[in-house]
N, CA, C and O of each residue as an XYZ file, in Angstrom:
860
protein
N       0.845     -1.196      0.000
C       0.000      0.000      0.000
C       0.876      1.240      0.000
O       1.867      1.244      0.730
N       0.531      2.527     -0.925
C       1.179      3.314     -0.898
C       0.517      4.521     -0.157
O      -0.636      4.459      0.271
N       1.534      5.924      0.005
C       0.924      6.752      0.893
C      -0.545      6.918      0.403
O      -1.331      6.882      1.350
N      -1.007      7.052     -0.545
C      -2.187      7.777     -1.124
C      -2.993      6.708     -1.543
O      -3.926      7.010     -2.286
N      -2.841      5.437     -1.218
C      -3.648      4.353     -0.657
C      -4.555      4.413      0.798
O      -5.690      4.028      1.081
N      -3.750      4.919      1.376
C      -4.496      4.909      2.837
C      -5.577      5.717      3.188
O      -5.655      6.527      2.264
N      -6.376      5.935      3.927
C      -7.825      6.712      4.112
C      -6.970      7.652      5.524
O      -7.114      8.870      5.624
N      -6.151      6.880      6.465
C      -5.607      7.790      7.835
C      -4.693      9.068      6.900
O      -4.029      9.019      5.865
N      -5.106     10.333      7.990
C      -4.220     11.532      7.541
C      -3.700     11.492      8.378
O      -4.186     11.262      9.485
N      -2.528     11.704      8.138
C      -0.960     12.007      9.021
C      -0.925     13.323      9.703
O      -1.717     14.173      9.297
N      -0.308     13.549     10.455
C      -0.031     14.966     11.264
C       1.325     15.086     10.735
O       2.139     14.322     10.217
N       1.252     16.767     11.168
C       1.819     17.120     10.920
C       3.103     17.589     12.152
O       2.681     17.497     13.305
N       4.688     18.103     12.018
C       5.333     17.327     13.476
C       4.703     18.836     14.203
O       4.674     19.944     13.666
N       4.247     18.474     15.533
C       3.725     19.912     16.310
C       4.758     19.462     17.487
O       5.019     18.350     17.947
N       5.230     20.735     17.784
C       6.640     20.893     19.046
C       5.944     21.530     20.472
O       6.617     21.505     21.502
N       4.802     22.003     20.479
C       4.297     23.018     21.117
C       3.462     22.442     22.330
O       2.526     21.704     22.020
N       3.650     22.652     23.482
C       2.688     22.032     24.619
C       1.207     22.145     24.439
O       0.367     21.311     24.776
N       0.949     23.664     23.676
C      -0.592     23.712     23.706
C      -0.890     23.559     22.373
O      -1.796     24.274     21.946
N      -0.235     22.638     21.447
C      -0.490     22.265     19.941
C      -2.180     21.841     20.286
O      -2.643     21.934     21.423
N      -2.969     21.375     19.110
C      -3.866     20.423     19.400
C      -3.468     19.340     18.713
O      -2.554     19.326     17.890
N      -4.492     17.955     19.207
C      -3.920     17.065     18.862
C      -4.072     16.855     17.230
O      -4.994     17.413     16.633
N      -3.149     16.048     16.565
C      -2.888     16.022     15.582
C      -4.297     15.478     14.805
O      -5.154     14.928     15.497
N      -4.434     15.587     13.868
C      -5.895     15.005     13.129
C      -5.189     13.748     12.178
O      -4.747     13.605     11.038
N      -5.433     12.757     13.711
C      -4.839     11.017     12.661
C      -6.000     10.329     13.276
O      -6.575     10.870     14.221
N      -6.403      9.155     12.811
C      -7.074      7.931     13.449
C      -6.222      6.760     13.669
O      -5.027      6.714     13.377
N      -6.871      5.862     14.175
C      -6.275      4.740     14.900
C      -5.364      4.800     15.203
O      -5.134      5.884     15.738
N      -3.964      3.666     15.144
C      -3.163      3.767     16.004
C      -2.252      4.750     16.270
O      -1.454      4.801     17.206
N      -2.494      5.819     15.043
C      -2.169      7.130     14.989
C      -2.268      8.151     16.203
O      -1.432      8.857     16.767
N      -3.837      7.908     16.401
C      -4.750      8.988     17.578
C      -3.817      8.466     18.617
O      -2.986      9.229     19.109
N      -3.900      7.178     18.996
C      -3.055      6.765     20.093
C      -1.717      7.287     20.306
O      -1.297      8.032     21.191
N      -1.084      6.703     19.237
C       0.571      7.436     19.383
C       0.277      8.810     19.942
O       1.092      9.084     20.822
N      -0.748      9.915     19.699
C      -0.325     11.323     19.952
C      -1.450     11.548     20.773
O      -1.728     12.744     20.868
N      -2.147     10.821     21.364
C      -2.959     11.161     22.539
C      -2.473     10.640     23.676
O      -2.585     11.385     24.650
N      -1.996      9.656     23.854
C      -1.816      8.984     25.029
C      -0.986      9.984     26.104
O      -0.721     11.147     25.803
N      -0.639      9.431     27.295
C      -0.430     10.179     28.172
C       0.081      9.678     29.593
O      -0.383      8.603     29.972
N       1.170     10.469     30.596
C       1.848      9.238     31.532
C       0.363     10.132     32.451
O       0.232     11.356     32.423
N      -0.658      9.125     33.237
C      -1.224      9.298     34.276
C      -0.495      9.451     35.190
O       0.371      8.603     35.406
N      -0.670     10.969     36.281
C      -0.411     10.403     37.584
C      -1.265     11.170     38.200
O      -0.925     12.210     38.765
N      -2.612     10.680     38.146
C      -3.566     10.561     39.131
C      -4.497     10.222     38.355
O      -4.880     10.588     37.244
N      -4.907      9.222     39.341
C      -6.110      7.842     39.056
C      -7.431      8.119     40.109
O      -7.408      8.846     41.102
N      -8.497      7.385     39.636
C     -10.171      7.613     40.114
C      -9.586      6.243     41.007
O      -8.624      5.509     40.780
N     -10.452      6.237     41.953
C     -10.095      5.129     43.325
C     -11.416      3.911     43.005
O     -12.417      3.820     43.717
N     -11.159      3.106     41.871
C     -12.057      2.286     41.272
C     -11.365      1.333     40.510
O     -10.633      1.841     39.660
N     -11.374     -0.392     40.568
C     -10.565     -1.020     40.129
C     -10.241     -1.001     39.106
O     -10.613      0.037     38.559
N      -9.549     -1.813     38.307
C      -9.572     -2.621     36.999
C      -9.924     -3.409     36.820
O      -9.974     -3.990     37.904
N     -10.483     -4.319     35.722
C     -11.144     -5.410     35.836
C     -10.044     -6.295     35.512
O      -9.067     -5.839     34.918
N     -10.112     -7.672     35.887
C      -9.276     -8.919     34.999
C      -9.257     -9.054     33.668
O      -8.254     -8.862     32.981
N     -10.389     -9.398     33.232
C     -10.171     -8.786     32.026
C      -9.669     -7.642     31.161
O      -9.233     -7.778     30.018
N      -9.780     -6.474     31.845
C      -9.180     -5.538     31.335
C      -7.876     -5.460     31.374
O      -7.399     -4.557     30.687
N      -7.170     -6.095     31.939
C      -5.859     -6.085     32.401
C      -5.018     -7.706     31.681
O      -3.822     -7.924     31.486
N      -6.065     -8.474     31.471
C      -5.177     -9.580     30.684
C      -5.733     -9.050     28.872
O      -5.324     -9.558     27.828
N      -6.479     -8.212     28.975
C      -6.536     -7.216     27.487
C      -5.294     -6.698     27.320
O      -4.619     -6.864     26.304
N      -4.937     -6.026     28.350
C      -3.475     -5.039     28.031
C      -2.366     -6.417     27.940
O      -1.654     -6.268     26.947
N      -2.153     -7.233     28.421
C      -1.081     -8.463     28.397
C      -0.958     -8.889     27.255
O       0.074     -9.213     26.669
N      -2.599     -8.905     26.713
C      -2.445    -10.010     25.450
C      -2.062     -9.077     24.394
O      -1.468     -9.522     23.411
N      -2.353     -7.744     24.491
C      -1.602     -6.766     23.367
C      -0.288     -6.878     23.555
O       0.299     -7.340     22.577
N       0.610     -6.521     24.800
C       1.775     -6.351     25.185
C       2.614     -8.067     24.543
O       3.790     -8.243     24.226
N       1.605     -8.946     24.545
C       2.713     -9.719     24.243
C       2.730    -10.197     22.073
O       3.278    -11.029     21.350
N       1.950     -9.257     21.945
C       1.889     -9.334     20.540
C       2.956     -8.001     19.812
O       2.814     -7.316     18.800
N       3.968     -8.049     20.808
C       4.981     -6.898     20.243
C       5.977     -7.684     19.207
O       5.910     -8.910     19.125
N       6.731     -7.068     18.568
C       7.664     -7.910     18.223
C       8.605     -8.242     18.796
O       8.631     -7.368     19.663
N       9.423     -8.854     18.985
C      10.925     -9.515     19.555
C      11.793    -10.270     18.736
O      11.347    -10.856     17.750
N      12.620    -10.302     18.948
C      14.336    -10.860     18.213
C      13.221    -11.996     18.213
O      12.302    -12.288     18.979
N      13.900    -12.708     16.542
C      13.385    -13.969     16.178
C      12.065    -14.773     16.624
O      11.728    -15.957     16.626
N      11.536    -13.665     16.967
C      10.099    -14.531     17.949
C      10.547    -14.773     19.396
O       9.881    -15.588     20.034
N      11.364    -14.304     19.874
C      11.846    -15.119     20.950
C      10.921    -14.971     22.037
O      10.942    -15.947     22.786
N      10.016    -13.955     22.407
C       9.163    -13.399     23.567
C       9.481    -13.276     24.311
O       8.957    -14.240     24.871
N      10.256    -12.638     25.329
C      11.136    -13.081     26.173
C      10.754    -12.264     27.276
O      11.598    -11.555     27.824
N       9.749    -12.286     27.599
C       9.016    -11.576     28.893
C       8.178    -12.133     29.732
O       7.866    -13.301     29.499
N       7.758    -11.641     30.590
C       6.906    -12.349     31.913
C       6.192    -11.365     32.426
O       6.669    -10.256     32.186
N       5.313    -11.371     32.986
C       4.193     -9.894     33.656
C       3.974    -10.730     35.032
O       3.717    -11.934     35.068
N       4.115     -9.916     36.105
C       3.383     -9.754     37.336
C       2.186     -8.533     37.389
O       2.234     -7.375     36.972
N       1.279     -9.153     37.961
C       0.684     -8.460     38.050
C      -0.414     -7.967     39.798
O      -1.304     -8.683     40.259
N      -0.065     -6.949     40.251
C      -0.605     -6.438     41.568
C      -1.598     -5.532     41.364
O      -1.674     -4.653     40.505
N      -2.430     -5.859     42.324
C      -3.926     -5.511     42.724
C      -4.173     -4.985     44.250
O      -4.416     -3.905     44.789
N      -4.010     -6.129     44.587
C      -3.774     -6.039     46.142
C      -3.510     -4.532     47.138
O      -2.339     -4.230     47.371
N      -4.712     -3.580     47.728
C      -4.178     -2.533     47.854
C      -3.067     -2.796     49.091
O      -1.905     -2.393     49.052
N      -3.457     -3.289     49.806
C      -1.976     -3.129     51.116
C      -0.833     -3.851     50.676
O       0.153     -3.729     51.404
N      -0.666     -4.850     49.283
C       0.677     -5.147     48.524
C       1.066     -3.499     47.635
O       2.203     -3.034     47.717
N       0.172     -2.917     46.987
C       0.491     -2.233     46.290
C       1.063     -1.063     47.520
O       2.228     -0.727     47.308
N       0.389     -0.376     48.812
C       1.151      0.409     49.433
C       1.941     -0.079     50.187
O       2.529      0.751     50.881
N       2.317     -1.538     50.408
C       3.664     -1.840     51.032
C       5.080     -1.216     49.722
O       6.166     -0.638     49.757
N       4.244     -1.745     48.823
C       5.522     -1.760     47.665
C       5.994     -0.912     47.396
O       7.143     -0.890     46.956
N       5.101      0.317     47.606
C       5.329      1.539     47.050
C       6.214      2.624     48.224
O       6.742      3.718     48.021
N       6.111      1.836     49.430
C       6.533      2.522     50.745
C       8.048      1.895     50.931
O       8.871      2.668     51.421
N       8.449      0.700     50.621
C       9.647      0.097     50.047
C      10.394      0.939     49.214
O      11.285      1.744     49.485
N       9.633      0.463     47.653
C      10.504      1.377     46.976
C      10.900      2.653     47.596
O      12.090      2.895     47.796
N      10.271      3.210     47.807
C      10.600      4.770     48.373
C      11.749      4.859     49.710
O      12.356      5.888     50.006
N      11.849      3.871     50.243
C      12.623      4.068     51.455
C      13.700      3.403     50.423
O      14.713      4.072     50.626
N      13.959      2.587     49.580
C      15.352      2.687     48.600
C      15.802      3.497     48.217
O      17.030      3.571     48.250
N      14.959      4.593     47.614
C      15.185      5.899     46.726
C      15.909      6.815     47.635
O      16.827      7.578     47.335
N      15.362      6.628     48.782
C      16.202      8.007     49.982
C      17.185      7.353     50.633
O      17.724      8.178     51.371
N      17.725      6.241     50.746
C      18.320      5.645     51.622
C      19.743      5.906     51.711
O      20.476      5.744     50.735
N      20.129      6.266     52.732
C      21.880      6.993     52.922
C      22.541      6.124     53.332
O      22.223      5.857     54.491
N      23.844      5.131     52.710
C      24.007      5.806     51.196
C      22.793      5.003     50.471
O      22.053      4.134     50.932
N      22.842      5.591     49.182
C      21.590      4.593     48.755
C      22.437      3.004     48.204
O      23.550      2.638     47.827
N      21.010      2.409     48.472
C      20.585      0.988     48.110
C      21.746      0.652     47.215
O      22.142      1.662     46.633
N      22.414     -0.418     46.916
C      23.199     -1.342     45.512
C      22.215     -1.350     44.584
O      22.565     -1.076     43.436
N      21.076     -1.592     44.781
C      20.046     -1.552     43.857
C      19.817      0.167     42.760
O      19.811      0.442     41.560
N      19.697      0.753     43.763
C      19.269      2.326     43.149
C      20.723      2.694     42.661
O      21.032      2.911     41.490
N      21.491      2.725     43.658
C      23.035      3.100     42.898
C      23.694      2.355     41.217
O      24.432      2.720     40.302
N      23.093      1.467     41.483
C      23.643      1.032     40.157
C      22.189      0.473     39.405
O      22.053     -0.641     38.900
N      21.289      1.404     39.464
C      19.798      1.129     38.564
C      20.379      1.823     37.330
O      19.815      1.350     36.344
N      21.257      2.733     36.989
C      20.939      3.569     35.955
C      20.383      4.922     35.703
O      20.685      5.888     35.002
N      19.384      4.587     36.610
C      18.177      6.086     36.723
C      19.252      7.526     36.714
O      20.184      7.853     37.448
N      18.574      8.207     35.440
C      19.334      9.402     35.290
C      18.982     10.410     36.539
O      18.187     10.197     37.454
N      19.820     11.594     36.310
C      19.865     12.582     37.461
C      18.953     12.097     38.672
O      17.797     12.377     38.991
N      19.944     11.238     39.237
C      19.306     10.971     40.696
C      19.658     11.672     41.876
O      19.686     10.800     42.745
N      19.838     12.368     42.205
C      19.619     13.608     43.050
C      18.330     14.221     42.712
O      17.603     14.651     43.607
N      18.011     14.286     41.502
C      16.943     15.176     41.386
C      15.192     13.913     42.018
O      14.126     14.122     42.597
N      15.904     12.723     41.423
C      14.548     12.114     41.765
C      14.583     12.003     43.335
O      13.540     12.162     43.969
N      15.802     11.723     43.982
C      15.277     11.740     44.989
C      15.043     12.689     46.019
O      14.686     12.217     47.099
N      15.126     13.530     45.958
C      14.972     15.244     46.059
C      12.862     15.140     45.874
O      12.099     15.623     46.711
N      12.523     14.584     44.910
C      10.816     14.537     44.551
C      10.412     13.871     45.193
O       9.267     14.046     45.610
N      11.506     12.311     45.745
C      10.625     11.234     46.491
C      10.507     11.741     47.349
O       9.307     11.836     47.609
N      11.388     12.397     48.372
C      11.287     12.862     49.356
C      10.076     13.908     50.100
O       9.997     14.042     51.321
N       9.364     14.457     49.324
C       7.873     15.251     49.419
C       7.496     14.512     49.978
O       8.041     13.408     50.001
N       6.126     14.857     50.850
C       5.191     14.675     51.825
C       4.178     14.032     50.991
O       3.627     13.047     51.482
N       3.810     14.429     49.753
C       2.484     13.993     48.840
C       3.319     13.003     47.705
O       2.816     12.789     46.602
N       4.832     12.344     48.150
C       5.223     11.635     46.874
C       4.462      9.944     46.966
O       4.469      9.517     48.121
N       3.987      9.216     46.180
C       3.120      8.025     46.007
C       4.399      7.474     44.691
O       4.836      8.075     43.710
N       4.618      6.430     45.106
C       5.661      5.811     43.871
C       4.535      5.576     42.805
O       4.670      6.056     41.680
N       3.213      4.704     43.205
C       2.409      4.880     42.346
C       1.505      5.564     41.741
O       0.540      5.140     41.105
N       1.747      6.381     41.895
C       0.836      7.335     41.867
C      -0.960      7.580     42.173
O      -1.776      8.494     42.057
N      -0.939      6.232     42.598
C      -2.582      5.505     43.413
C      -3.162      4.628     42.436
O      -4.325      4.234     42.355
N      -2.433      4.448     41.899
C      -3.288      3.718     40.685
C      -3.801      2.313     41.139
O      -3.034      1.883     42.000
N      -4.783      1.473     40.884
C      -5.181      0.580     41.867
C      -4.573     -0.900     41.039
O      -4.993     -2.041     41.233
N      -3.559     -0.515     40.157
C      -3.355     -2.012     39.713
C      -1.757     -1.640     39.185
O      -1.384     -0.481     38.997
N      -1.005     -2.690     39.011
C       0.727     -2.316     38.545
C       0.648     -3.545     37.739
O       0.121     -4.522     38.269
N       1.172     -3.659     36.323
C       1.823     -4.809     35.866
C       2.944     -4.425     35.524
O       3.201     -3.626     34.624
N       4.108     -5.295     36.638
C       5.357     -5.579     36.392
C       6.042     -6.445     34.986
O       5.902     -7.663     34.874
N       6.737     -5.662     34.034
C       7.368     -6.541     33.201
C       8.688     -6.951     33.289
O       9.614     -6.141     33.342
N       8.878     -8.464     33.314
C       9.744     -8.825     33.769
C      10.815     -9.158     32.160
O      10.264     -8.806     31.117
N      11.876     -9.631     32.060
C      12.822    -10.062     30.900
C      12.920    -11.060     31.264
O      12.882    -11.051     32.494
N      13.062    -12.218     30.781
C      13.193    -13.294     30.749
C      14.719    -14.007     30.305
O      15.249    -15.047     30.694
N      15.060    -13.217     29.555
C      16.844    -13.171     29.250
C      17.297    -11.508     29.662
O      16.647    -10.477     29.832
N      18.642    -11.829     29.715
C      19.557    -10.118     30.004
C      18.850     -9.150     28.310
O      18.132     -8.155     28.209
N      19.557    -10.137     27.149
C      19.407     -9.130     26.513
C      17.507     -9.269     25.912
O      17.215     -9.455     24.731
N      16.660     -9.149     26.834
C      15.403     -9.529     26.000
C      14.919     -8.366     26.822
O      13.733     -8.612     27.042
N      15.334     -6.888     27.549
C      15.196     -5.931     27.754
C      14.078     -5.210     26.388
O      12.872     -5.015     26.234
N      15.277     -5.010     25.654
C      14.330     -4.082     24.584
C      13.061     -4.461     24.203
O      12.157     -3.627     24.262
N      12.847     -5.585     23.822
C      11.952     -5.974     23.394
C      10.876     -6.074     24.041
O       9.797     -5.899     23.475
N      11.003     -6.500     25.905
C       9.922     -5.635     26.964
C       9.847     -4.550     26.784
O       8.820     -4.384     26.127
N      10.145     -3.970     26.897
C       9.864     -2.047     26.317
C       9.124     -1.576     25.006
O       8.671     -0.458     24.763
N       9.112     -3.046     23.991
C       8.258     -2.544     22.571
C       6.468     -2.886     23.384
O       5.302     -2.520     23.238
N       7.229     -3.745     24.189
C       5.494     -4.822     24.737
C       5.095     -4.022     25.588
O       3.880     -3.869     25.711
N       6.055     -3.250     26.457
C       5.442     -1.766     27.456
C       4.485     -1.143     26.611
O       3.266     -1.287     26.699
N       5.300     -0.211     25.514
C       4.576      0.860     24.524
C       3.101     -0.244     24.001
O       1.919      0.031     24.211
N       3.561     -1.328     23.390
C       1.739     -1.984     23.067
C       0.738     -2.131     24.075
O      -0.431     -2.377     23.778
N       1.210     -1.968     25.477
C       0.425     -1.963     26.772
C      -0.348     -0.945     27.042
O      -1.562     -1.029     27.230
N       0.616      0.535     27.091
C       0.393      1.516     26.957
C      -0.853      1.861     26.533
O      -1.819      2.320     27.143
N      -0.629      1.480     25.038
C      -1.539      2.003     23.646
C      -2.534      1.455     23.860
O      -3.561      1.991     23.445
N      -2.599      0.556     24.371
C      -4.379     -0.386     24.052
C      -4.961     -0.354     25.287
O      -6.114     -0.762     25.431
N      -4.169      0.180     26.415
C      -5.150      0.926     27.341
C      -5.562      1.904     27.237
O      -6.522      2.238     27.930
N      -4.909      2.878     26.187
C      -5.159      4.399     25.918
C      -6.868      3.948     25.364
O      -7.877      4.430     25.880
N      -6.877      3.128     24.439
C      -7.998      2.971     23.598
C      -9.387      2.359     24.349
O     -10.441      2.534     23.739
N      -9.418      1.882     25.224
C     -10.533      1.333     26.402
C     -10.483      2.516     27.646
O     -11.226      2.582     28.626
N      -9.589      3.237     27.350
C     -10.268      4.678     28.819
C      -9.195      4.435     29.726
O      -9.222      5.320     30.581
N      -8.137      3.524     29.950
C      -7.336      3.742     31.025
C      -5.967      4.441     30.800
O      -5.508      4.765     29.705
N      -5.518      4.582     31.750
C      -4.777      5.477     31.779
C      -3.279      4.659     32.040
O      -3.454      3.516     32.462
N      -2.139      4.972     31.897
C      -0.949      4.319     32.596
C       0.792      5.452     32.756
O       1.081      6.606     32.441
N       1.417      4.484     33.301
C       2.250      5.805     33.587
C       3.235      4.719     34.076
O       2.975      4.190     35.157
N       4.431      4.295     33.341
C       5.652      3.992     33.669
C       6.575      4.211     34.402
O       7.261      5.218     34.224
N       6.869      3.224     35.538
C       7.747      3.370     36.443
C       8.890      3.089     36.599
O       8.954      1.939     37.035
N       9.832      3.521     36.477
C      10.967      3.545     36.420
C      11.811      3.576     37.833
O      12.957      3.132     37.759
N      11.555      3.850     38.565
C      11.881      4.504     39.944
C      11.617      2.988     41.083
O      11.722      2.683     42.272
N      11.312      2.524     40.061
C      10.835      1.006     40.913
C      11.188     -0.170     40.544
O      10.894     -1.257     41.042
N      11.907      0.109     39.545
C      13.181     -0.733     38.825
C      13.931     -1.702     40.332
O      13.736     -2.836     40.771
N      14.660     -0.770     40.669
C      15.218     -1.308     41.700
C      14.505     -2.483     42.747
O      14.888     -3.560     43.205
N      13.187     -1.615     42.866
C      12.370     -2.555     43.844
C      12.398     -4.113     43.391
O      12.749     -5.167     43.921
N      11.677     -3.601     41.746
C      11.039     -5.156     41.632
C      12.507     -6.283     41.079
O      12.487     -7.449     40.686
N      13.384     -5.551     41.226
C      14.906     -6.325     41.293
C      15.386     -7.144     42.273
O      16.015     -8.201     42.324
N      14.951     -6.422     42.976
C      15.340     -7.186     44.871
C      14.449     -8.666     45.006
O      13.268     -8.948     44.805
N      15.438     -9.311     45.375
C      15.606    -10.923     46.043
C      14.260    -11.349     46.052
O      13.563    -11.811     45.148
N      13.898    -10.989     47.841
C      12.439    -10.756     48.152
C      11.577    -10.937     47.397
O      10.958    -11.988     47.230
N      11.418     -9.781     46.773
C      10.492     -9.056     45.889
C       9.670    -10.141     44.909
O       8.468    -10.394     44.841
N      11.214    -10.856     43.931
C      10.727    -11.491     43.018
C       9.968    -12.889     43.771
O       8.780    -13.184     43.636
N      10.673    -13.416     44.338
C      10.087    -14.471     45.524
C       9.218    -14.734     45.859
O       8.820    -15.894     45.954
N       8.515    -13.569     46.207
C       7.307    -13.311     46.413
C       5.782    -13.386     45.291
O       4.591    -13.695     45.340
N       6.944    -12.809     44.218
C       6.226    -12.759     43.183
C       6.101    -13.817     41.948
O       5.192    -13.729     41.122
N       7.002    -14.722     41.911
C       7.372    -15.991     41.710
C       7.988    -15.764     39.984
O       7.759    -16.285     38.893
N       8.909    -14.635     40.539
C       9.398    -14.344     39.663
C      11.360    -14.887     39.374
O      12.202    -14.340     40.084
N      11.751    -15.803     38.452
C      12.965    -16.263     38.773
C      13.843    -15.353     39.251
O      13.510    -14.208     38.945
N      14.704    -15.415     39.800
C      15.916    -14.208     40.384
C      17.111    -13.766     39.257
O      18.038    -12.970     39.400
N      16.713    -14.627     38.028
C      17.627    -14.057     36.805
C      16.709    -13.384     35.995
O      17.254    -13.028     34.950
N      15.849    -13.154     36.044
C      15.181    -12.230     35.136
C      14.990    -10.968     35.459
O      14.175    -10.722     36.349
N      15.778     -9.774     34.733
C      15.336     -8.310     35.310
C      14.166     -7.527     35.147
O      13.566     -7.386     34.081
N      13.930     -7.138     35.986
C      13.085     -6.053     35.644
C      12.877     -5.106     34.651
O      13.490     -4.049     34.803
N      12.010     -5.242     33.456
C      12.372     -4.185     32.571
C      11.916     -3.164     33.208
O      12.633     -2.462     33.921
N      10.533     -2.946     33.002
C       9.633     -2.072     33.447
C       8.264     -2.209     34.208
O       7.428     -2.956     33.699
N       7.950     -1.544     35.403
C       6.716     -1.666     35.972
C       5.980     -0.465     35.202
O       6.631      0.418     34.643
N       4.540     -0.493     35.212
C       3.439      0.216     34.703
C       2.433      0.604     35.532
O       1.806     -0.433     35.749
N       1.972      1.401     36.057
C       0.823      1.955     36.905
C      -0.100      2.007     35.756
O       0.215      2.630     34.742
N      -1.298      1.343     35.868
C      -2.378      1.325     35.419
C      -3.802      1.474     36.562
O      -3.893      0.964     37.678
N      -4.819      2.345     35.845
C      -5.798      2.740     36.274
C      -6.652      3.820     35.702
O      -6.259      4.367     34.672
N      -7.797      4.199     36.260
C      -9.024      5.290     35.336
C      -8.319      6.412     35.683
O      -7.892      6.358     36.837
N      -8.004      7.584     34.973
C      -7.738      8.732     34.618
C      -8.880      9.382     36.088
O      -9.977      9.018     36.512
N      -7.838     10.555     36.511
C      -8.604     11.163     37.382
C      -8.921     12.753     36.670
O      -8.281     13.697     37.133
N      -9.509     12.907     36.005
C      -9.071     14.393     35.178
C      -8.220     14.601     33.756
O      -7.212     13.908     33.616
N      -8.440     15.152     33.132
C      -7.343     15.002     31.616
C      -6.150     15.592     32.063
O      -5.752     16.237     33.033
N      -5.597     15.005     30.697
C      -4.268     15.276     31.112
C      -3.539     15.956     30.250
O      -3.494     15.378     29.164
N      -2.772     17.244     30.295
C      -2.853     17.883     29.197
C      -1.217     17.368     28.071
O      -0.267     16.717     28.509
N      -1.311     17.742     27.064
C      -0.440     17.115     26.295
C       0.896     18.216     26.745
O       0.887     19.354     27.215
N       1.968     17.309     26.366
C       3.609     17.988     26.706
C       4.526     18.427     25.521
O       4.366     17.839     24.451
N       5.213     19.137     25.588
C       6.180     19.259     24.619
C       7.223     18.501     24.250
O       8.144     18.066     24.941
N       6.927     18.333     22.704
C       8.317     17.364     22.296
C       9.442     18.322     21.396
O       9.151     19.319     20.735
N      10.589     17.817     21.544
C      11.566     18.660     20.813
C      11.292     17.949     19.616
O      10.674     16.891     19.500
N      11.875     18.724     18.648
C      12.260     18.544     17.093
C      12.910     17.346     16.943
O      13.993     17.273     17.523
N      12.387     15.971     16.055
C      13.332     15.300     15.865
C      14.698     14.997     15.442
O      14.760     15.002     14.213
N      16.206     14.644     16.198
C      17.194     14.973     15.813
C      17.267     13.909     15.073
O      17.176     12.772     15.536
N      17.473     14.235     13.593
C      17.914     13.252     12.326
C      19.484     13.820     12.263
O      19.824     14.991     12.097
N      20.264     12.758     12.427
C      21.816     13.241     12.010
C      22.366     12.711     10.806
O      23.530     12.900     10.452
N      21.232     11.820      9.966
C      21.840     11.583      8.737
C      20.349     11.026      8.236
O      19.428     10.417      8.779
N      20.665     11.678      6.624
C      19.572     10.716      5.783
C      20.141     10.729      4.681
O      20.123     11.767      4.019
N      20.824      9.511      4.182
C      21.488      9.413      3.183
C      20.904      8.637      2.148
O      21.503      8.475      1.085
């Protein structure tokens, strides 16, 4: 199919926080509507709704088919505010954690400078988390294509989500996985706060795409 085959109109690139949204359909609207929630309506998710987002997430692509991921998934509100009261006592911890020190997480002074607030929630309340786990070292990326398909196909049923990063560390720890019956060689790619949107959320600014070659 060529461009002028298709019925979807493309946007055009908008840099601007108060752009409007671009005039695309389907997975288009998604790409440029979606949005990181952080604040959720105090009302569950359903099971179904949540093995909806799995079964998208695991229809991402990956090296050779390989799939190489695993999902936990928490509900549980006094698991979800133990977890979240954990993580957080990693994030501040003097000196910090082996875990947080060598997570990666950019400018960390600054995050933990935010955890440290009176109103900080690692989850931001959201009443459900699916943890994605890797299943090999290098099968990272390819959790992260199955994040973004998670993302997207909750955007499209009304929920909201918001990637955690800051909790990397957590769902790394010994314990943690143990608990969660998660093997102790598989890392953590990414956890996800999922839940209903408490209010819209307004769109952000993106810089200009840097192309450094098109040859």
């Amino acid at each position: 199919m060529t461009t002028a085959d298709t019925d979807a109109t493309f946007p055009q690139p908008r840099h601007s926080p108060g752009a409007s949204v671009p005039n695309a359909t389907g997975d288009m609207k998604a790409i440029y509507q979606r949005r990181a929630v952080r604040a959720y309506e105090d009302r569950p998710v359903s099971r179904g709704d949540v093995e909806l987002l799995v079964d998208a997430a695991i229809h991402a692509p990956s090296a050779v088919n390989c799939q190489p991921w695993a999902f936990a998934v928490v509900q549980e509100r006094g698991v979800l505010a133990r977890y979240a009261a954990d993580g957080r006592k990693l994030l501040l911890s003097e000196p910090p954690a082996i875990e947080v020190a060598e997570s990666g997480l950019p400018d960390m002074d600054r995050l933990r400078q935010m955890a440290s607030g009176p109103d900080f929630e690692l989850f931001h309340g959201a009443p459900a988390l699916i943890v994605i786990y890797a299943t090999s070292i290098d099968g990272v990326p390819d959790c992260f294509l199955a994040a973004e398909n998670l993302m997207l196909a909750a955007w499209t049923i009304g929920l909201g989500t918001c990637p955690i990063g800051l909790a990397r560390p957590l769902f790394n720890r010994a314990e943690v996985k143990e608990e969660l019956n998660v093997s102790r060689e598989w890392p953590c790619a990414l956890p996800i706060a999922v839940g209903w949107p408490d209010g819209e959320v307004p769109p952000t600014s993106r810089r200009p795409a840097l192309i450094v070659a098109w040859k």
